[in-house]
C-alpha positions in Angstrom: -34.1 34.1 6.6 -34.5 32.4 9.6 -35.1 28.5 8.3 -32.8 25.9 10.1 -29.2 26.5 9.5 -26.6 24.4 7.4 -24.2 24.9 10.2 -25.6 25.5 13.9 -22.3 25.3 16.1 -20.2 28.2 16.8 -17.6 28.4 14.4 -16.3 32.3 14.6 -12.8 32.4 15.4 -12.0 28.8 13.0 -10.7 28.5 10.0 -14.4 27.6 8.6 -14.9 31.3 9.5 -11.9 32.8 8.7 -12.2 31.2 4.9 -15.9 32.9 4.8 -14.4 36.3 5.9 -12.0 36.1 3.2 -14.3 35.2 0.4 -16.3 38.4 1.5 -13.4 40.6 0.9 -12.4 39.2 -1.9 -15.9 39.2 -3.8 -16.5 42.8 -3.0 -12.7 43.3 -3.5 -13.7 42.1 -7.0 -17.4 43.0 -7.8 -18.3 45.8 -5.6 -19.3 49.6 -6.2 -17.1 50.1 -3.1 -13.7 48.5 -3.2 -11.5 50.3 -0.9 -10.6 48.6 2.5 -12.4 51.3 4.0 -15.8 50.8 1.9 -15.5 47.2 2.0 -15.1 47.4 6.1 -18.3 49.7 6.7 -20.8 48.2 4.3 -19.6 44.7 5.8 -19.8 46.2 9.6 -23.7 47.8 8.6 -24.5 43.6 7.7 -23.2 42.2 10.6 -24.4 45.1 12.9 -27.7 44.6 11.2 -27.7 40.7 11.9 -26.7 41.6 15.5 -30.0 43.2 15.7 -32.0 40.8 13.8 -30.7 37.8 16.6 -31.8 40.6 19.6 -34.7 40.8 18.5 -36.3 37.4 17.5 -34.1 35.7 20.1 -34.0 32.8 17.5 -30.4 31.9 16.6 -28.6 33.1 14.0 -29.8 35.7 12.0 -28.2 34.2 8.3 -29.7 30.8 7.3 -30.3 29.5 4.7 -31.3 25.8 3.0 -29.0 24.1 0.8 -31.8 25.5 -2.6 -31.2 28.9 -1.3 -28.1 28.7 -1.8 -28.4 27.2 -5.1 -30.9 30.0 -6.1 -28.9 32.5 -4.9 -25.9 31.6 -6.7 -27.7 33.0 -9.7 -27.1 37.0 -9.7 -30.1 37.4 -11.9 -32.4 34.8 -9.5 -35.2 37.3 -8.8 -35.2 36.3 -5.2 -32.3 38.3 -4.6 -33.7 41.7 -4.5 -36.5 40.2 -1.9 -34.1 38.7 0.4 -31.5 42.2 0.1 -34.7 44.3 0.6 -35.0 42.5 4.0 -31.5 42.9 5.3 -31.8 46.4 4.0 -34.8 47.1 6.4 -33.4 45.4 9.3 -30.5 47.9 8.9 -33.1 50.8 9.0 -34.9 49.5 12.0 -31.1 49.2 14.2 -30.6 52.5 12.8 -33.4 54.0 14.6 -32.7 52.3 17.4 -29.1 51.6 18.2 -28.3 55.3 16.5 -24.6 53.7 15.3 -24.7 55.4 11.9 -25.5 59.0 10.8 -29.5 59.8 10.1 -31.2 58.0 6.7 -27.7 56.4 6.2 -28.1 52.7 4.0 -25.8 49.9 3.0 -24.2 50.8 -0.5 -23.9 47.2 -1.9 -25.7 45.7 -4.7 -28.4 43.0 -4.0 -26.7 40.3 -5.0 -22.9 41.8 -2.7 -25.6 41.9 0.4 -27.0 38.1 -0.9 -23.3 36.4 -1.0 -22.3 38.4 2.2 -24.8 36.9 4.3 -24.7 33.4 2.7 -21.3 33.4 3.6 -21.9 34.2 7.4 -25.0 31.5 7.4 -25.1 29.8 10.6 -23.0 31.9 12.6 -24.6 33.4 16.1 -23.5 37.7 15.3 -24.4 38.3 18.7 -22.3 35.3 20.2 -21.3 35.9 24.0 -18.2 33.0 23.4 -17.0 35.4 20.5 -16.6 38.6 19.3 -17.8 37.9 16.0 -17.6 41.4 14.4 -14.5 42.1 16.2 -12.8 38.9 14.3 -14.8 39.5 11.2 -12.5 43.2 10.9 -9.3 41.8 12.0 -9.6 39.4 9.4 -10.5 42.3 6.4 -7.5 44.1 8.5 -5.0 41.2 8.0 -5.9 39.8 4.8 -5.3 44.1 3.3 -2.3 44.3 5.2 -0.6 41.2 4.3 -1.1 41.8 0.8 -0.1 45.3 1.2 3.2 44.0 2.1 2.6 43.0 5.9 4.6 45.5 7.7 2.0 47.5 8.8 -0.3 43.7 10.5 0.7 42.4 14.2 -1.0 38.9 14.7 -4.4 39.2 16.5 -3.1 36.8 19.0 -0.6 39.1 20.2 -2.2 42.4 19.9 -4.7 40.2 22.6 -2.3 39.3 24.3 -1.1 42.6 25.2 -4.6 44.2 26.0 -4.8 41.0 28.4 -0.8 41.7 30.0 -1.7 45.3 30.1 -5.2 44.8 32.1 -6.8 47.1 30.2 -10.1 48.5 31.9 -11.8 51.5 30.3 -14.4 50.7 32.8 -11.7 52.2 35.5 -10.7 55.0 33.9 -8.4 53.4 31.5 -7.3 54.5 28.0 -5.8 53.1 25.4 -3.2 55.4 23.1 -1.0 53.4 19.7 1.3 55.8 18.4 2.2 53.6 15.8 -0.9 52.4 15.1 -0.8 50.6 11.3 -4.1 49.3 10.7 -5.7 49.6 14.5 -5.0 46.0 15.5 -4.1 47.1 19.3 -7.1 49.9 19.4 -9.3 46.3 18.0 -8.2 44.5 20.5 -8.8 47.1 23.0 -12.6 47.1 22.1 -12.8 42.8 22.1 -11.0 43.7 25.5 -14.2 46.6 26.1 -16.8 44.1 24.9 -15.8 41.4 27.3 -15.9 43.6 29.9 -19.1 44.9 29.1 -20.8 41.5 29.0 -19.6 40.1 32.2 -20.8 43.2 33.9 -24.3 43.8 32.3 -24.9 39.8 31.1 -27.1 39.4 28.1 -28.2 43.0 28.2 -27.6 45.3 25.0 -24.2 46.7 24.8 -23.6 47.8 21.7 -24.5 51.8 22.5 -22.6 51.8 26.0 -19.6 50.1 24.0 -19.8 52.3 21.0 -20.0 55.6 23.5 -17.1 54.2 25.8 -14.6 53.7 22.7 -15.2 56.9 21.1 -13.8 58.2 24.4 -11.1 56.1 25.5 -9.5 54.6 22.2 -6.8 56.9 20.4 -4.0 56.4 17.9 -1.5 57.9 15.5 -0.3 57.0 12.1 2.2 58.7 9.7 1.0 56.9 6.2 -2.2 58.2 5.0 -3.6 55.3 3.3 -2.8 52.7 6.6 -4.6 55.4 8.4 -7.3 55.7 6.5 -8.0 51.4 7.2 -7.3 51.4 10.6 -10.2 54.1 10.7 -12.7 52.3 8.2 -12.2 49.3 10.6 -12.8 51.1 13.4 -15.6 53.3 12.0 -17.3 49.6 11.1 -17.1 48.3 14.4 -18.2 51.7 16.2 -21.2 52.7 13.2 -19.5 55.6 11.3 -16.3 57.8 10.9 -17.4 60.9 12.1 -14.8 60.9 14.4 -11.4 60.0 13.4 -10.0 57.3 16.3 -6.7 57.1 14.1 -5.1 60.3 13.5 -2.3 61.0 10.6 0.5 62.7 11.8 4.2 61.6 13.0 4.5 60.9 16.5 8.1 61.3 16.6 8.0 64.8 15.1 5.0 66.4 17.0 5.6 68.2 20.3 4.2 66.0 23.6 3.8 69.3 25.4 0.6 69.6 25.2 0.3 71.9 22.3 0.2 68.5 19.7 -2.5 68.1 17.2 -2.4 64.5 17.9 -3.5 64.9 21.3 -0.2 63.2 22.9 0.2 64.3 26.1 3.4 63.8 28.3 2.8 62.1 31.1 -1.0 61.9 30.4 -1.9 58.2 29.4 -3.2 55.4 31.1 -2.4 52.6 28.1 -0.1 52.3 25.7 -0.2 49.5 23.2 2.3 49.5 19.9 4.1 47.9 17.7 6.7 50.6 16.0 8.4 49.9 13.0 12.2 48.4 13.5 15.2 47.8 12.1 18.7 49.0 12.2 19.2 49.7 8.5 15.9 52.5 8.7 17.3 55.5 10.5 15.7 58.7 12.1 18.3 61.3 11.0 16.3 64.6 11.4 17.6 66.4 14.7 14.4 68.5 15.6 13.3 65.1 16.5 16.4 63.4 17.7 17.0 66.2 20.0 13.6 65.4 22.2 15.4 62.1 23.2 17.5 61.3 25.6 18.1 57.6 23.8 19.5 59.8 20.8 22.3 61.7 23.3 23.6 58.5 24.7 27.2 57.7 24.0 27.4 54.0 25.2 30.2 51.4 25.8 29.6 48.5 28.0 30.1 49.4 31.3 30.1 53.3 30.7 27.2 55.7 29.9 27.0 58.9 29.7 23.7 61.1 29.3 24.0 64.7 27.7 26.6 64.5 25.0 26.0 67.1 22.4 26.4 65.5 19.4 22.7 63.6 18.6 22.9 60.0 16.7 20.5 58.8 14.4 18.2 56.0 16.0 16.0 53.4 14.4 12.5 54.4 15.4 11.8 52.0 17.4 14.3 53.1 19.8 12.6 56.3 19.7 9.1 55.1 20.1 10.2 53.1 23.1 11.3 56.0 24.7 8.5 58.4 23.5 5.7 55.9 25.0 7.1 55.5 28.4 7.5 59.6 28.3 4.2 59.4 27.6 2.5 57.3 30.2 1.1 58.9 33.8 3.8 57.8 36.2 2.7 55.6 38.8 -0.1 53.9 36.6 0.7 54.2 33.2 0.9 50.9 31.3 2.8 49.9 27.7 2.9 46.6 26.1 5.6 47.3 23.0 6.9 44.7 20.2 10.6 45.4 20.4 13.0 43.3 18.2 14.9 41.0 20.8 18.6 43.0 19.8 17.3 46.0 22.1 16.6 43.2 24.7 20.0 41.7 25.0 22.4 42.8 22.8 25.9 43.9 24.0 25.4 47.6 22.0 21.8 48.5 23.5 22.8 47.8 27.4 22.0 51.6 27.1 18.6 51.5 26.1 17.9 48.9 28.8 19.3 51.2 31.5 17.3 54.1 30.8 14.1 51.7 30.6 14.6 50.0 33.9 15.4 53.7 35.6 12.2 54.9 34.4 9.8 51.8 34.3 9.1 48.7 36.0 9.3 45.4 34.2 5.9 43.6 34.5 6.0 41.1 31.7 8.3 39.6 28.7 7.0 37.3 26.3 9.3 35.8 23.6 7.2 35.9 20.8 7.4 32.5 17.9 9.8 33.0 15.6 7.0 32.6 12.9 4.9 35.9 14.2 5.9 38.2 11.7 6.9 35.6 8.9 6.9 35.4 6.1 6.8 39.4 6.0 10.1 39.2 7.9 11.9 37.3 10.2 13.2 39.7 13.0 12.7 37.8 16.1 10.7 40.0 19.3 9.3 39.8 22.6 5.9 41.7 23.6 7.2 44.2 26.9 4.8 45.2 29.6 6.3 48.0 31.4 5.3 50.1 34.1 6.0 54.2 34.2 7.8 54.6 37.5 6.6 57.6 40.2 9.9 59.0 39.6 13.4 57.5 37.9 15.5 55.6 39.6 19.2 56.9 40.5 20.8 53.1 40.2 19.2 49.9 38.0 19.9 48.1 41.3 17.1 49.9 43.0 15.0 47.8 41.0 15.2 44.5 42.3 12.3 43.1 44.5 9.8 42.5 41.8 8.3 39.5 40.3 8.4 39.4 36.6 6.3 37.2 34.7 8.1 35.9 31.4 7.1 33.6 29.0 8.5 31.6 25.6 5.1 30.7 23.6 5.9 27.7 21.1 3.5 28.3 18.7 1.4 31.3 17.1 -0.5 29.5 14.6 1.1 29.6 11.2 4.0 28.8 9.5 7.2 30.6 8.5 5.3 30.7 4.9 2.6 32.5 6.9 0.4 29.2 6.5 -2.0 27.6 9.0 -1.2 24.9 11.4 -3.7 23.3 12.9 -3.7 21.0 16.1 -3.7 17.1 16.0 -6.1 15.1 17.6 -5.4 11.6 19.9 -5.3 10.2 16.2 -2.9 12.1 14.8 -6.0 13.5 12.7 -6.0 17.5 11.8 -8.4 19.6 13.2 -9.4 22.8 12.6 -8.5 24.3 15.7 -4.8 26.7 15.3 -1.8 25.6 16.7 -1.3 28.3 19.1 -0.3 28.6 22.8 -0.8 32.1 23.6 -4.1 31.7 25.5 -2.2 29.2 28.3 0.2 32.4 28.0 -2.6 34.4 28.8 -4.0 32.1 31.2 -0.4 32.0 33.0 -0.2 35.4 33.6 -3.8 35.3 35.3 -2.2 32.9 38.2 0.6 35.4 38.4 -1.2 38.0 39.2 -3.2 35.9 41.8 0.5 34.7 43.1 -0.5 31.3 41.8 1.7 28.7 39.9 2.1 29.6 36.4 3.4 26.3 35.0 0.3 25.2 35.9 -1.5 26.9 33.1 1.7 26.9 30.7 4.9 25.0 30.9 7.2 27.5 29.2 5.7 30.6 31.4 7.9 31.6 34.5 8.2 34.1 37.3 11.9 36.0 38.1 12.7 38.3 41.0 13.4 42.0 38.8 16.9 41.2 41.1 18.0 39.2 38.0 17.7 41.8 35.4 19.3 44.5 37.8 22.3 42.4 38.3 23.0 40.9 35.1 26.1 43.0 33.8 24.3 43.4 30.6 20.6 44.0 32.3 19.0 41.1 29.8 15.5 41.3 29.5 14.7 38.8 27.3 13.2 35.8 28.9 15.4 33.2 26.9 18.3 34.6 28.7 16.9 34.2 32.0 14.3 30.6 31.7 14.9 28.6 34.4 17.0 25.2 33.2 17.0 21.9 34.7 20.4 21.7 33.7 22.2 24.2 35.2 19.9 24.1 38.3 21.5 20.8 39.0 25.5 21.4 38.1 25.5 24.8 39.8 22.7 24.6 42.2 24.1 21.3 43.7 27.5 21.4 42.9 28.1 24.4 44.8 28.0 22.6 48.0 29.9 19.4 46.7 33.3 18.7 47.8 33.7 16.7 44.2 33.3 19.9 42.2 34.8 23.6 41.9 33.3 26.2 39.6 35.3 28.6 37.7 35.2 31.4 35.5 35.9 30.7 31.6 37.7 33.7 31.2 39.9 32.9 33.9 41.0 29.7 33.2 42.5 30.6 29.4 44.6 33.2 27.5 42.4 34.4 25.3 38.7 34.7 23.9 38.3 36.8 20.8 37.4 36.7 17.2 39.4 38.9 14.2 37.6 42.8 12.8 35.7 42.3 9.6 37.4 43.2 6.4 36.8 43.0 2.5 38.6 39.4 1.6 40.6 39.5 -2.1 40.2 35.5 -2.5 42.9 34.1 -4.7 43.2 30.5 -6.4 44.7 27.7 -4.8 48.5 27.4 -4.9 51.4 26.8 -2.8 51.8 31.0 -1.9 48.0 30.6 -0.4 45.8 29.9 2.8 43.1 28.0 2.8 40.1 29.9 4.2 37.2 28.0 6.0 34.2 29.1 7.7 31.8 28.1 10.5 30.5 25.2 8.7 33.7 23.9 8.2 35.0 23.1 11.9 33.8 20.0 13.3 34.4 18.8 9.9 36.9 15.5 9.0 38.7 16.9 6.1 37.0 20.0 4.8 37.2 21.8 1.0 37.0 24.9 0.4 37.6 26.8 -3.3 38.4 30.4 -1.2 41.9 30.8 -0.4 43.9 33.9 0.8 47.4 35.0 -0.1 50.5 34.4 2.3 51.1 38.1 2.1 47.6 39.5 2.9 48.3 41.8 5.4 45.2 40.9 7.0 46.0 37.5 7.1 47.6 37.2 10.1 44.8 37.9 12.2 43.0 35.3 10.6 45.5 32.3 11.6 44.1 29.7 14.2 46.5 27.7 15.8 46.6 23.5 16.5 44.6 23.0 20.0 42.7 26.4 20.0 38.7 26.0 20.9 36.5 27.2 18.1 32.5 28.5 19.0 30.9 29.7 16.1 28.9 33.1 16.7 26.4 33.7 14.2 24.1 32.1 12.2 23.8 28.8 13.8 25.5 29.7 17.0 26.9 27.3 19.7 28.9 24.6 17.1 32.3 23.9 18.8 35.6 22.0 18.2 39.5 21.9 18.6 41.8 22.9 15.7 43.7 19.9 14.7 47.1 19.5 14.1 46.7 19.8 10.1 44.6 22.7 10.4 47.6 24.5 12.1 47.8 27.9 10.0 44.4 27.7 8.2 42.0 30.7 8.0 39.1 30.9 10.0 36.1 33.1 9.1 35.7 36.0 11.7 31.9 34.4 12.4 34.1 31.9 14.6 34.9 32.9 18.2 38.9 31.8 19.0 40.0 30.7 22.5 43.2 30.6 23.6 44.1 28.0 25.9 45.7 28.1 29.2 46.6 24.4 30.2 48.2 25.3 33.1 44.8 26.5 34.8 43.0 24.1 32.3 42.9 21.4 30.5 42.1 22.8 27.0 40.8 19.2 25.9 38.2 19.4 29.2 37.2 22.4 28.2 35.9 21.8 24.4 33.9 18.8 26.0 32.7 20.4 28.7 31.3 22.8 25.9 30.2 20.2 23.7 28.1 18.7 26.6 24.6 19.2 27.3 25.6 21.4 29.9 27.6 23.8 27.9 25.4 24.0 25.2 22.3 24.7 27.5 25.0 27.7 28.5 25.8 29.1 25.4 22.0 28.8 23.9 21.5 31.1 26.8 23.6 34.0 25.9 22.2 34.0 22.5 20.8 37.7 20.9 19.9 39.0 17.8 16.8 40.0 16.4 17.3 38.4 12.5 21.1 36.4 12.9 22.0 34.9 15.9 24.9 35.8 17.7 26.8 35.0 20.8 29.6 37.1 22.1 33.0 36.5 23.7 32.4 38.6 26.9 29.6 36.0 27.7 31.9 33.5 26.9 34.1 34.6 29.2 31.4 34.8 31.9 30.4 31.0 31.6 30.9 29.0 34.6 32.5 25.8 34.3 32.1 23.1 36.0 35.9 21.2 37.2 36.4 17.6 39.3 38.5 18.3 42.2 39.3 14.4 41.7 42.7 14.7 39.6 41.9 10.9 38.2 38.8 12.2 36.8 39.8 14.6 35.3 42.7 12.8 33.7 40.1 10.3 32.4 38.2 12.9 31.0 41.1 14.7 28.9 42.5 11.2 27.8 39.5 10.3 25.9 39.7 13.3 24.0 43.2 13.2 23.7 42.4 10.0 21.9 39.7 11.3 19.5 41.6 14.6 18.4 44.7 12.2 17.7 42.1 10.0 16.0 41.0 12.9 14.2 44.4 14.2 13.0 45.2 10.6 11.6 41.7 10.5 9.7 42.8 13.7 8.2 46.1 12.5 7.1 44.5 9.1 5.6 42.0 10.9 3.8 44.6 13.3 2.7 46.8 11.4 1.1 44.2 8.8 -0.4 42.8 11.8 -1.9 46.5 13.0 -3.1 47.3 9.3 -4.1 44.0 8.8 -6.5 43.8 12.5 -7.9 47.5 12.3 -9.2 46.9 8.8 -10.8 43.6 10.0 -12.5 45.7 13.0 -13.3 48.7 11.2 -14.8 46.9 8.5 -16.9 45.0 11.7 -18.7 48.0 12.8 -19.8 49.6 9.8 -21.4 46.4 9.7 -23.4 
């Protein structure tokens, strides 16, 4: 068991290993007595907890190894060295039994021979006990992720992030820490919590056995909560194989929103009474808590919000999604002063207009420590909501104005990469040679690495170039209290026109708003499309505007009485506001009187303050679009509004001449434009009407 290894080299954590780890689930998945994810993650966790034991003992490398004939022999399920070889791995188990006490008293592995045999083949060559790696700790997230992604994914957050968070939130059981998931799904924060334990433990007791201090120091400090029966039932077999046995539920079932935090709840949530919070609560605006013994326990559900006008207490309660809810249960939750939560939130509840409310009553009642803007691809292909990982901070007592809260460094970050594909695919790095390797595609551990020098007060570029520090100033003053770190990355750009510019006697800055009539875009309504005639409007969408001569086949009728509201006008500035956001242009004389879709933001011109034609370019520059990519929100469509139009500052020449210059070549290309139009028009006129004619003579 013990002969030289086909591979020597550490390989846990690479897509070697994560391949093994999937063949074992899917070969006892397939062929075992025990097929649940619950059976399949203890009798696993008694082989690799055996092998631990097996490498502390003989100090001699890896304790599965095999030659390339005992492989070949043991492909064979009848091969009578199978039984030998399982009746060894069996009394291993035995012996760390006795001595490591993780499992209950004459307790054995329930797999066949030949399930133990192909377990351990397929973890040949890799060191258990590795101090680089948490091997069992990957080993489970990987049973964890590959049952939950088939299961339908919604109940899996990505290893690197539920990491991540353990690493933002500092979590130190060691110092009294402990770590709570209300919404815990499989247990891949309360995992990570324990990798987070085991590091600990090794840097503070070196190659020393840690498995019993571990084990004891979980049981006590690791708690979480989930409403499904069957996801809690995995999050506890994966827990229960990394700790020795269930005996003690980590993972409770019950509904976090609907138990009582008063101290009386079965669940053990206490208000005001934990040190760490780490979750990931379901989201989305179209799943509704409607049940108003829960609503009533939240403030977030008594809201009535406007922008620029909240009010607390109303009597009437409105559904929430839960994720709304959780946000505000976990902060409730935490010991003021100390208590810690890193929370997935869907970026609409970071930016958008209609949740300025929910951001209030967060930055009153916690301090801001960290944002991440999470890949687009981290929850693909299960869904493609875009989030941020929060790190927030349970204040002493609330604040009576958000402006009380600047003064603080933030640490924010935009990770490019998480290691897979919107398909949910790998992507592995490139070498020098443009050669694949088997290393992932990821950037989360510079994240990670970023947030170390921010804590030290060091440069955080210097460990990841799209990591950044803010003052909490920014938040607090920002009319809509944005904490999304898009909104607020630092740019080049506008560092240059409005850092430098401001004291130049060549430029003024202005408001957008102030400088035209109008910036709006038409109510949605159900559209009764009609064929094309002389009695109807053509009707065009965002896709449509920068184009030369656009077709459509939709067309409305003269006399819609929604119609009129639709109606763009020759020189108006079009921005398109969801879906692909940002696209701008000028209406052109022979699209005076066309309808636009209400997915296209209209402005009104003023040329008296401006020059509308300096203003679409000004737009279409790499300025303006840096600008409007910043006011960007939405957690599945992109959107853009025209109150943060309005808000852009534009930059204007003093110089009169330069200006002039500016608006003359534009002149010339919407005049170019308009004539294009009219040529293509009436070529297309002149050779559908001959096709059309010589048809009918024959």
């Amino acid at each position: 068991m013990n002969q030289k290894p086909l591979i020597n080299q550490e390989i846990a954590s690479t897509a070697v290993f994560n391949e093994r780890v999937e063949k074992i689930y899917d070969h006892l998945y397939a062929n075992a007595k025990v097929r649940t994810p619950l059976a399949i993650c203890q009798e696993v966790g008694k082989i690799i907890h055996s092998g631990m034991f097996i490498e502390e003992k003989e100090q001699q490398g890896p304790a599965f190894s095999f030659t390339k004939s005992e492989i070949r022999e043991f492909s064979n399920s009848a091969s009578p060295l199978i039984p030998v070889f399982a009746s060894k791995v069996h009394k291993a188990f035995s012996r760390m039994n006795k001595v490591w006490k993780l499992y209950e008293k004459g307790e054995e592995i329930r797999l066949s021979d030949f399930d133990i045999t192909f377990t351990c083949i397929q973890l040949q060559g890799v060191q258990l006990g590795s101090r680089q790696h948490d091997v069992f700790g990957d080993a489970l997230e990987i049973f964890r992720s590959t049952w939950a992604k088939r299961a339908g994914g919604q109940f899996f957050t990505d290893q690197k992030v539920t990491h991540l968070a353990m690493a933002l939130l500092q979590f130190d059981p060691l110092r009294g820490d402990s770590l709570l998931d209300p919404a815990a799904g499989t247990g891949g924060f309360l995992l990570a919590g324990l990798n987070r334990l085991r590091q600990l433990l090794e840097g503070n007791h070196g190659s020393g056995h840690i498995e019993d201090k571990l084990v004891t120091i979980a049981r006590k400090t690791l708690a979480g909560v989930e409403v499904d029966e069957e996801i809690c039932a995995a999050a506890n077999a994966t827990l229960a194989a990394r700790l020795g046995d269930g005996r003690k539920q980590i993972v409770k079932c019950g509904d976090s929103l609907f138990h009582s935090i008063d101290g009386s709840s079965p669940l053990g949530l206490r208000e005001n009474g934990h040190r760490c919070i780490a979750t990931n609560p379901p989201f989305g605006t179209k799943i509704t808590i409607k049940d108003q013994q829960i609503l009533r326990r939240f403030d977030l559900s008594r809201i009535s919000s406007s922008i620029g006008q909240l009010q607390l207490g109303v009597a009437k309660r409105t559904p929430r999604p839960p994720d709304i809810l959780f946000l505000e249960l976990c902060i409730r939750l935490l010991q003021p002063g100390v208590g810690r939560l890193a929370i997935v939130l869907p970026y609409q509840i970071l930016s958008g207009p209609q949740t300025l409310f929910i951001r209030e009553w967060v930055i009153k009642h916690a301090a801001i420590l960290a944002v991440i803007d999470l890949p687009a691809e981290t929850f693909q292909p299960h869904t493609g909501t875009k989030t941020s990982l929060v790190v927030l901070k349970k204040r002493i007592q609330p604040l009576n104005l958000v402006h009380d809260a600047a003064g603080v460094g933030v640490f924010m970050s935009m990770p490019k990469w998480i290691g897979h594909d919107r398909r949910g695919n790998p992507i592995y790095r490139r070498d020098e040679t443009g050669k694949t390797t088997y290393a992932i595609l990821s950037d989360i551990e510079q994240v990670k690495a970023a947030y170390e020098r921010f804590i030290k007060g060091e440069d955080v570029k210097a460990a990841h170039e799209s990591s950044f520090v803010i003052d909490s100033g920014e938040i607090a003053n920002d009319p809509l209290l944005r904490i999304n770190a898009l909104y607020h990355q630092p740019s080049s750009i506008r560092q240059k026109v409005f850092g430098i510019n401001k004291s130049s006697k060549n430029w003024r800055n202005v408001r957008l708003g102030n400088v035209v009539d109008r910036i709006f875009y038409p109510p949605r309504f159900k559209r009764n499309y009609v064929g094309q005639s002389e009695n109807a409007v053509p009707f065009l969408g965002g896709a449509n505007i920068t184009e030369l001569y656009f077709t459509t086949a939709k067309y409305l009728r003269r006399d819609d009485p929604n119609l009129e509201g639709l109606i763009v006008k020759k020189g108006w500035i079009l921005i398109t506001r969801s879906g692909t956001t940002g696209i701008v242009s000028t209406v052109p004389e022979a699209w005076d009187g066309v309808a636009m879709s209400e997915h296209v933001i209209r402005i009104v011109p003023s040329p008296d303050k401006l020059p509308p034609f300096y203003l679409e370019v000004y737009l279409r520059s790499v300025v303006g679009q840096d600008i409007l990519a910043r006011g960007v929100f939405g957690s599945v469509i992109d959107e853009i509004t025209p109150e943060y139009i309005a808000d852009i500052e534009v930059a204007v020449p003093r110089n009169g001449s330069t200006l002039k210059k500016i608006v003359r070549h534009l002149e010339e290309a919407q005049t170019a434009r308009n004539k294009a139009i009219e040529e293509m028009n009436a070529g297309l006129v002149g050779i559908e009407k001959l096709l059309l004619s010589d048809s009918d003579r024959r």
